[in-house]
N, CA and C of each residue as an Amber inpcrd file, in Angstrom:
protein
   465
  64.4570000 -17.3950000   6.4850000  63.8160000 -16.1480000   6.0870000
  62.5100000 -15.9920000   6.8660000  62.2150000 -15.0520000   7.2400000
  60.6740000 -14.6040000   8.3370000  59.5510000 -13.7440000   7.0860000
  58.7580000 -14.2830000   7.8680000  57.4800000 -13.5960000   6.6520000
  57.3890000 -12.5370000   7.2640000  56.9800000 -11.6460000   6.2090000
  56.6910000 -10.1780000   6.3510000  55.6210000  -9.6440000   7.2230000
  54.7360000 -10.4090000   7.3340000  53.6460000 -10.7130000   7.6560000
  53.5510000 -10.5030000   9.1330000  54.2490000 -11.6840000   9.5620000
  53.5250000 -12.4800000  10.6960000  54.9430000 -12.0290000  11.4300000
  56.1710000 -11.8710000  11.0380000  57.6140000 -11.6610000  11.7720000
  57.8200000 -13.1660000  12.2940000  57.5510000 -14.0400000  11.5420000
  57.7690000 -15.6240000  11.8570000  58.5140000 -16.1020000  10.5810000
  58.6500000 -17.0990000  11.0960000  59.6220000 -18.2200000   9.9140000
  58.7510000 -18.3270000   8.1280000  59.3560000 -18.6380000   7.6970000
  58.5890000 -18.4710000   6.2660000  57.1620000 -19.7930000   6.5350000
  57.6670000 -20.9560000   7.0170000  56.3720000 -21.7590000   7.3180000
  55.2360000 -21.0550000   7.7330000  55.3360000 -20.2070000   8.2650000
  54.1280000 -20.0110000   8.2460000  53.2060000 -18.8360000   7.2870000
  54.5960000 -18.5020000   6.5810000  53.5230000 -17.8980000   5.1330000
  53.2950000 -18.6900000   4.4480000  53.8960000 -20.1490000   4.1720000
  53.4970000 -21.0460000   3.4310000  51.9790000 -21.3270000   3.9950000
  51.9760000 -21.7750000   5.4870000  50.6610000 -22.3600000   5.4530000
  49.6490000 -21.1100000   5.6200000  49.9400000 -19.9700000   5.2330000
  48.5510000 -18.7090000   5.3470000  48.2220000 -18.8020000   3.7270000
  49.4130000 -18.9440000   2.9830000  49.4170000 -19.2090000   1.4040000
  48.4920000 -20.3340000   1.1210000  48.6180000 -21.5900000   1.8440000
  47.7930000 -22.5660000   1.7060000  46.4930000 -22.5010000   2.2700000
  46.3430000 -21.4210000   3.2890000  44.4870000 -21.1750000   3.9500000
  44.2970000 -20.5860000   2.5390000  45.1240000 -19.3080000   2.1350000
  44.0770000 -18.4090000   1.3680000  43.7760000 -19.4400000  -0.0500000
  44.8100000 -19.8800000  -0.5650000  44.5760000 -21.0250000  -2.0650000
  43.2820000 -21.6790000  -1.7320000  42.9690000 -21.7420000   0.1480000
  41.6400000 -22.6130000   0.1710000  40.5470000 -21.9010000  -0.0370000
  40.7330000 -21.3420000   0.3810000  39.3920000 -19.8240000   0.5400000
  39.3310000 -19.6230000  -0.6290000  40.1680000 -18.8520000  -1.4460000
  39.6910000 -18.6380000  -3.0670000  38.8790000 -19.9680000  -4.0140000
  39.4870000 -21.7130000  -3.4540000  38.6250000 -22.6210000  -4.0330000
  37.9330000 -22.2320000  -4.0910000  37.5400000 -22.3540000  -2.3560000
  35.9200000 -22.2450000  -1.7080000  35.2530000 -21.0710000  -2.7320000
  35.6730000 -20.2590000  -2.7560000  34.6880000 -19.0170000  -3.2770000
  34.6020000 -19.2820000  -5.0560000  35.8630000 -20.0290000  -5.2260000
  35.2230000 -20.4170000  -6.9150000  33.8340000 -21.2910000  -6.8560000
  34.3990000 -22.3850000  -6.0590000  32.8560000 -23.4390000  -5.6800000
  32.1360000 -22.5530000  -6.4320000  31.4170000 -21.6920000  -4.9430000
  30.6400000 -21.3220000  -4.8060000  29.8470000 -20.3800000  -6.0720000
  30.9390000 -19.6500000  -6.6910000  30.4870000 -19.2190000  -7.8410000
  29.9420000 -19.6560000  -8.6800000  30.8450000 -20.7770000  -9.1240000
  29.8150000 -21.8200000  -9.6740000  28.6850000 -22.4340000  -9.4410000
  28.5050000 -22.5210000  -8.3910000  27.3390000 -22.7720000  -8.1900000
  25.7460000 -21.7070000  -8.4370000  26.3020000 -20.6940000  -7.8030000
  25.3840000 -19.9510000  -8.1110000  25.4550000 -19.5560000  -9.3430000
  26.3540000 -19.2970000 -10.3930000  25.6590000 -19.2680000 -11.6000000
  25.2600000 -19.9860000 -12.4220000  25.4650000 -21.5030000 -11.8130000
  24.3910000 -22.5530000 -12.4080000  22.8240000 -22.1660000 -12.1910000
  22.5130000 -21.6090000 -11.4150000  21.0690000 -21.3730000 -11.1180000
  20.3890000 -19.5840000 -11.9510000  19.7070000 -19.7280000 -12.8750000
  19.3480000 -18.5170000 -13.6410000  18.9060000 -17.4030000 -12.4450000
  18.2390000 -17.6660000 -11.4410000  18.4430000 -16.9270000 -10.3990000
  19.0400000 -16.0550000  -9.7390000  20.0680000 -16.8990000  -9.6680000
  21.2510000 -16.4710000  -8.9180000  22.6130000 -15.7190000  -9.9880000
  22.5830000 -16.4740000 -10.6030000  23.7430000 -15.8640000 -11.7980000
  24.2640000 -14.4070000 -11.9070000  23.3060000 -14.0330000 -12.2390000
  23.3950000 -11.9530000 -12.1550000  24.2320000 -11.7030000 -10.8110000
  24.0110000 -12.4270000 -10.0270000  23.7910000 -11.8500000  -8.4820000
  26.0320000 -12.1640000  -8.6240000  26.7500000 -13.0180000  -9.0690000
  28.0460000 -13.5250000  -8.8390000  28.3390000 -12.5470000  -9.9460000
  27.7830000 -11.7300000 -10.6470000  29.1650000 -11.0820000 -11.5830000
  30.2740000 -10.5100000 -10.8550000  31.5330000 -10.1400000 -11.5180000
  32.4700000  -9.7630000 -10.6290000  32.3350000  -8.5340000 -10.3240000
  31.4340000  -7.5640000 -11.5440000  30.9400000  -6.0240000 -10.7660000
  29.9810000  -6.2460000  -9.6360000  28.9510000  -7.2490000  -9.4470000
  28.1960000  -7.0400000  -8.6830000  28.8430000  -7.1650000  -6.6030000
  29.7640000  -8.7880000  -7.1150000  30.4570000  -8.9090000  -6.0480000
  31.6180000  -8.1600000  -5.7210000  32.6060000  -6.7750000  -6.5330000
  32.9050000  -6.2050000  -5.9910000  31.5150000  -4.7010000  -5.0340000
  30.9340000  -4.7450000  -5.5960000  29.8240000  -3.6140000  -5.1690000
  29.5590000  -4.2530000  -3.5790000  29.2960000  -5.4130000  -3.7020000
  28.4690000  -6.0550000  -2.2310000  29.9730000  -5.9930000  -1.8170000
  31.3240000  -6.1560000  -2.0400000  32.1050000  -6.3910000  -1.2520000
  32.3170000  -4.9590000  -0.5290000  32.3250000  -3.6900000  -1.7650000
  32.3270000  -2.2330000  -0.8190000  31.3520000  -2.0790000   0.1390000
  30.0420000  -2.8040000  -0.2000000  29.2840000  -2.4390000   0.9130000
  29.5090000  -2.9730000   1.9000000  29.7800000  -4.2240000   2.3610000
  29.7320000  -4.5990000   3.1790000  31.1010000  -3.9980000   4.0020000
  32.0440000  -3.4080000   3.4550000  33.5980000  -2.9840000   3.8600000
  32.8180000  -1.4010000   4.0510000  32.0180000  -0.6920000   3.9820000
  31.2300000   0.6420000   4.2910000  30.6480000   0.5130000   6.0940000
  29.8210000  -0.8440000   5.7070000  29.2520000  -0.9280000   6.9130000
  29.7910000  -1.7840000   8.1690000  30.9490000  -2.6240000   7.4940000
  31.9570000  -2.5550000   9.2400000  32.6160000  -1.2280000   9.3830000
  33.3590000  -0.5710000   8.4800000  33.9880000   0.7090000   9.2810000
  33.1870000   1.0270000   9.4640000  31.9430000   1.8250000   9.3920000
  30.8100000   2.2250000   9.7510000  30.3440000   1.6910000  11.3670000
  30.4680000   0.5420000  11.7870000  30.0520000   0.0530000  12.5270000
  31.5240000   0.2220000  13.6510000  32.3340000   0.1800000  13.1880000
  33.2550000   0.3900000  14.3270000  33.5430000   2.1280000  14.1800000
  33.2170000   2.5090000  13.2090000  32.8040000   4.4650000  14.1320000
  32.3090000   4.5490000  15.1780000  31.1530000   3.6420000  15.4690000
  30.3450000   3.9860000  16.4170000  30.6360000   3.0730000  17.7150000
  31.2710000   1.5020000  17.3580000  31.5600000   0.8060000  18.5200000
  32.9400000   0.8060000  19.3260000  33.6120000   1.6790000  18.6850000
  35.3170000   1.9570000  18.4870000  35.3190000   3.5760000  19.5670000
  34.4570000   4.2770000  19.3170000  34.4230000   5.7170000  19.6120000
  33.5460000   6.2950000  20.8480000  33.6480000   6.1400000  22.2270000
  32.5320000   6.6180000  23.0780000  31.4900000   7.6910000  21.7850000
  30.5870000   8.2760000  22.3370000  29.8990000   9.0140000  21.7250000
  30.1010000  10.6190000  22.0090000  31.0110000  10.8120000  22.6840000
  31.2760000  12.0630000  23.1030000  32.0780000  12.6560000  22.3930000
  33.2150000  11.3670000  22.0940000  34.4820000  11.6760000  21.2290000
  34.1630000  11.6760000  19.7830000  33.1740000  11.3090000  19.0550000
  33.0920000  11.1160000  17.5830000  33.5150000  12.5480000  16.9430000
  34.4980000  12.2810000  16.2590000  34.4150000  13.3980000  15.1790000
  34.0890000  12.9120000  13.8990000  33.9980000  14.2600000  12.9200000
  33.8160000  13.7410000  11.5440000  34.5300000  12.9410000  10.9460000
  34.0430000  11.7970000  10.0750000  34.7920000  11.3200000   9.6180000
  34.6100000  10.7330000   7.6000000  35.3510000  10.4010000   7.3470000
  35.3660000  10.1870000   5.9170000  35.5380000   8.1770000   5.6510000
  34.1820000   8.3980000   5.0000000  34.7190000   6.4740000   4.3590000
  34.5690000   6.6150000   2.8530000  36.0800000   6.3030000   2.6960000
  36.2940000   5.8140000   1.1980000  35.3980000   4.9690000   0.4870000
  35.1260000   5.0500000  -1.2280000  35.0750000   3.8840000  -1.6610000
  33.8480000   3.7630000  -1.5570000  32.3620000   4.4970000  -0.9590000
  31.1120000   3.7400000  -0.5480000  30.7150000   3.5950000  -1.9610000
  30.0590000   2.2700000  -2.4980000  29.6380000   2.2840000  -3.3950000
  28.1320000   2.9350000  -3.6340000  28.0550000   3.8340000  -4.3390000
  26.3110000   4.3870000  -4.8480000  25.6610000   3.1200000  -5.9010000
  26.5000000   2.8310000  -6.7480000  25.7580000   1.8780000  -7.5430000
  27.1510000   0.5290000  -8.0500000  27.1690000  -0.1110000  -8.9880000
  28.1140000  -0.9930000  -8.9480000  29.2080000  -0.2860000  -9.5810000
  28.6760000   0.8500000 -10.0510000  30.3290000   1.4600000 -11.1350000
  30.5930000   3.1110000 -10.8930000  29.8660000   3.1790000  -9.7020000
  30.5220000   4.8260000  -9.0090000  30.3980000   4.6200000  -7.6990000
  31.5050000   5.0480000  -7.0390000  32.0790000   5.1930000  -5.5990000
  32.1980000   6.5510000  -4.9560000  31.7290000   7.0870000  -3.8380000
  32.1000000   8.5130000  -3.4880000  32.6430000   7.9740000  -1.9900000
  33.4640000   9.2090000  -1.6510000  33.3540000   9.2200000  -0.1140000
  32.6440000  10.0330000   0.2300000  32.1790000   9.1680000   1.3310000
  30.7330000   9.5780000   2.4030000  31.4380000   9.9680000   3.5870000
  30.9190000  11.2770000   4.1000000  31.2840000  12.5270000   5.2520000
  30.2790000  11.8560000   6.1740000  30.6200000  11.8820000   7.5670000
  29.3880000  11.4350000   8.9030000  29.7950000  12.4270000   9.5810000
  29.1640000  13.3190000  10.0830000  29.2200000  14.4360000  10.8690000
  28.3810000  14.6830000  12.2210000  28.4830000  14.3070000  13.4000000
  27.7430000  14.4460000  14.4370000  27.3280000  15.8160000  14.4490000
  25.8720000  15.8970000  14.6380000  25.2130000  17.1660000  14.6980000
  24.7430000  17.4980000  16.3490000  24.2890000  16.5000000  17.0750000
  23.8930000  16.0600000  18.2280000  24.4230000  14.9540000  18.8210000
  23.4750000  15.0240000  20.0880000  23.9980000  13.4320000  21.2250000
  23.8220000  12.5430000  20.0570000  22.5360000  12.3540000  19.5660000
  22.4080000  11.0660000  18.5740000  22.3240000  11.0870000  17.0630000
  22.3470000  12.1080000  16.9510000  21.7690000  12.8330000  14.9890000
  22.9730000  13.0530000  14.5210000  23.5260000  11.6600000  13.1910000
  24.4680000  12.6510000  12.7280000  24.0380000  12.6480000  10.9840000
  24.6780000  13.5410000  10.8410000  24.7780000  13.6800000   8.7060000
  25.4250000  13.0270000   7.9350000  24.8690000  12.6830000   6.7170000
  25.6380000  11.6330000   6.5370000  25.3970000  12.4400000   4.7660000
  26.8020000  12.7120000   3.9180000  26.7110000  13.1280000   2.6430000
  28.1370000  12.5200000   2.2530000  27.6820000  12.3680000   0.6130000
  26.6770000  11.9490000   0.3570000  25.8510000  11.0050000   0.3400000
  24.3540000  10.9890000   0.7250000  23.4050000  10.2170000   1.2270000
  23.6450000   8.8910000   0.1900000  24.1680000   7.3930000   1.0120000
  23.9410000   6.0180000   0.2390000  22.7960000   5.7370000   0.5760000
  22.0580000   5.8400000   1.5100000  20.7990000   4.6480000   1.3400000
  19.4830000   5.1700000   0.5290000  18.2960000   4.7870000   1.0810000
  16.9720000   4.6700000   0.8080000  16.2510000   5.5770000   1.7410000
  15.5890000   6.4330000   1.2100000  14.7880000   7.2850000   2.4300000
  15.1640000   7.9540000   2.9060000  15.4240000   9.1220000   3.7780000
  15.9410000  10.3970000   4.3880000  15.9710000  10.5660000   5.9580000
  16.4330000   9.1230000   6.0670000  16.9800000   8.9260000   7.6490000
  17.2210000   7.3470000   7.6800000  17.7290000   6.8010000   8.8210000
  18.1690000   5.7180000   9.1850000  18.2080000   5.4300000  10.6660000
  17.9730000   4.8240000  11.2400000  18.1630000   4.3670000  12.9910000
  18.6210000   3.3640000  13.2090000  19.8330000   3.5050000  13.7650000
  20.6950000   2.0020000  13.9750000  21.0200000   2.3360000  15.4660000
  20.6350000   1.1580000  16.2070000  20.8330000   0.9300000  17.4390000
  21.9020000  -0.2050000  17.6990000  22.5780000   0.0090000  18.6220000
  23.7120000  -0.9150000  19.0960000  24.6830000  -1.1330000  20.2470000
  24.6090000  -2.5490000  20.9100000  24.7840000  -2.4350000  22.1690000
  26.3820000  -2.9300000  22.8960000  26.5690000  -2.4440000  23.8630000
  28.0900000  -2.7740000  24.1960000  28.3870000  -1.9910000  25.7890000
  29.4300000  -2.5370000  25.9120000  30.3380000  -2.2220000  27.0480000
  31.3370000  -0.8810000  27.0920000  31.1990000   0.1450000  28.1680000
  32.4050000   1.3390000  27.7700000  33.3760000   0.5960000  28.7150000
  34.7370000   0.5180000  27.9490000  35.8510000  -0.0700000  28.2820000
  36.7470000   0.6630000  28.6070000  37.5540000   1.1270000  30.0310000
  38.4750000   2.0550000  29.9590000  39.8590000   1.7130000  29.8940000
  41.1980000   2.3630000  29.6310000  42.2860000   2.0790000  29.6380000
  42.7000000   1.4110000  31.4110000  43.4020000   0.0770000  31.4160000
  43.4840000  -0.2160000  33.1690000  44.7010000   0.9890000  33.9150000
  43.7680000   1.0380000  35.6080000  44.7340000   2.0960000  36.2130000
  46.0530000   2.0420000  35.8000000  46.8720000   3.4560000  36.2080000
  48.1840000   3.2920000  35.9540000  48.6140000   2.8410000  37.0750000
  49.7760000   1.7410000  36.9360000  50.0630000   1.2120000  38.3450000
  49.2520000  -0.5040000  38.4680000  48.1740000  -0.4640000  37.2230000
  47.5940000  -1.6530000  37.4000000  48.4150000  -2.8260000  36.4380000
  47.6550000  -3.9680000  36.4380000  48.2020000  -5.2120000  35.3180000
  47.2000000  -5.1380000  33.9770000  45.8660000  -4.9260000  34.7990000
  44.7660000  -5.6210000  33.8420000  43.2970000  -4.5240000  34.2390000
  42.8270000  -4.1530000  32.7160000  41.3980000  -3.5490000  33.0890000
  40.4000000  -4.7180000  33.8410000  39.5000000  -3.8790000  34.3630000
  38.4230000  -4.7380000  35.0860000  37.4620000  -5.8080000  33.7770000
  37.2150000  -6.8750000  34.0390000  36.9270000  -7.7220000  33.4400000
  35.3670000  -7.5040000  32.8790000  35.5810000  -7.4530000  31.3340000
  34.6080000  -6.9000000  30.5320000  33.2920000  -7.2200000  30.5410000
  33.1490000  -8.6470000  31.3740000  31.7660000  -9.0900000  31.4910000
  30.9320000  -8.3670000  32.8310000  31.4840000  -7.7230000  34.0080000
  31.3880000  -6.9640000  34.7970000  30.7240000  -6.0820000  34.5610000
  31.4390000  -5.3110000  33.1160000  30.6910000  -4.1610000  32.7880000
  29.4480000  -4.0920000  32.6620000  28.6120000  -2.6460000  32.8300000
  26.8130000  -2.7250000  32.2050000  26.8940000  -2.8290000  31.1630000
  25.7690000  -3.8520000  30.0420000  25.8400000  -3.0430000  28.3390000
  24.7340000  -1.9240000  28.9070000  25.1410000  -1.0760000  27.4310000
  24.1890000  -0.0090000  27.7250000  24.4220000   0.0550000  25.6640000
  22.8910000   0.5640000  25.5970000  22.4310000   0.7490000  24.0970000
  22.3970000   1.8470000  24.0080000  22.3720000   2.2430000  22.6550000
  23.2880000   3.6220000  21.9210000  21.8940000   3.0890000  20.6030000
  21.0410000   4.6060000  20.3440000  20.2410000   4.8530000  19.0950000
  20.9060000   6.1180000  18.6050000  21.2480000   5.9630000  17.3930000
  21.2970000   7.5550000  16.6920000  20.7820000   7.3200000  15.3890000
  21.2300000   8.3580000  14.5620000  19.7520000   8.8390000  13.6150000
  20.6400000   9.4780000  12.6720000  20.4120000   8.5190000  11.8000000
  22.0140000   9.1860000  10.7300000  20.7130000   9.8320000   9.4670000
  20.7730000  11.2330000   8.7590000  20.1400000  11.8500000   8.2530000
  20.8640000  12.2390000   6.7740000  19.6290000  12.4510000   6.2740000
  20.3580000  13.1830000   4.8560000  21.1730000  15.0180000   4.9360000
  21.8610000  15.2730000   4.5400000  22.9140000  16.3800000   4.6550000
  22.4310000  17.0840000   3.1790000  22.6030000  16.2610000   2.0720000
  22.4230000  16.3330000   0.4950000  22.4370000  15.2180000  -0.0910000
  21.4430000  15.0920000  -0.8600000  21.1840000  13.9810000  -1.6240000
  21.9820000  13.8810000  -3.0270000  22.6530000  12.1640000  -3.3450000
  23.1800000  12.5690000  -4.4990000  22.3850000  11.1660000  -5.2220000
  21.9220000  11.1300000  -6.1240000  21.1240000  10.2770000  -6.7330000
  21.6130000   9.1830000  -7.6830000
């Protein structure tokens, strides 16, 4: 039988079955641990760590909008799920207004703008007729600032 997965032999859903059984230990550990400490405790509830888990799942798609997309091509786009607080979720609209200014509703952060800078390589599809694009370390980086703004505030 082939795993669904991987289009391989079932061994090897057994042993992805046996990484993840490890990983979930690991993350019990760890729970425990931190709510041994009065400190820390609040911080492992399972509302709090799903909240940090949306955020942090906000700000990689977030981050590959912008490292995924020349800047010419961005269109609007929609991310599910952003958490506002630990027990309400909206989707958040990003709308390029300019070269670098885009909108962002409804507004998750702090304050009524944001500047995130970030650097990389433009990578093109290799000629037709070729084997292989030109080798990525070749490329210039070149840095990218834009200026993500409030649209409407939701509180």
């Amino acid at each position: 039988m082939w795993c669904c997965w991987t289009r391989s032999p079932n061994r090897m859903c057994r042993r992805r079955k046996k990484m993840l059984a490890g990983e979930e230990a690991r993350q019990e550990r760890l729970k425990y641990i931190l709510r041994a400490d009065k400190d820390s405790a609040s911080k492992v509830d399972e509302s709090n760590l799903m909240h940090s888990y949306k955020q942090l799942q906000f700000f990689d798609t977030l981050a590959l909008y912008f490292n995924r997309i020349h800047d010419g091509a961005r269109e609007k786009a929609v991310f599910p799920h952003v958490p506002m607080s630990a027990n309400r979720d909206v989707d958040v609209t990003i709308t390029q207004m300019s070269e670098d200014c885009y909108e962002v509703s409804p507004w998750p952060f702090y304050g009524e703008s944001l500047e995130v800078s970030f650097e990389g390589r433009y990578m093109q599809p290799a000629a037709s007729g070729t084997k292989t694009a030109p080798e990525a370390s070749t490329l210039p980086i070149e840095k990218q600032v834009v200026t993500l703004s409030v649209l409407d505030s939701v509180g």
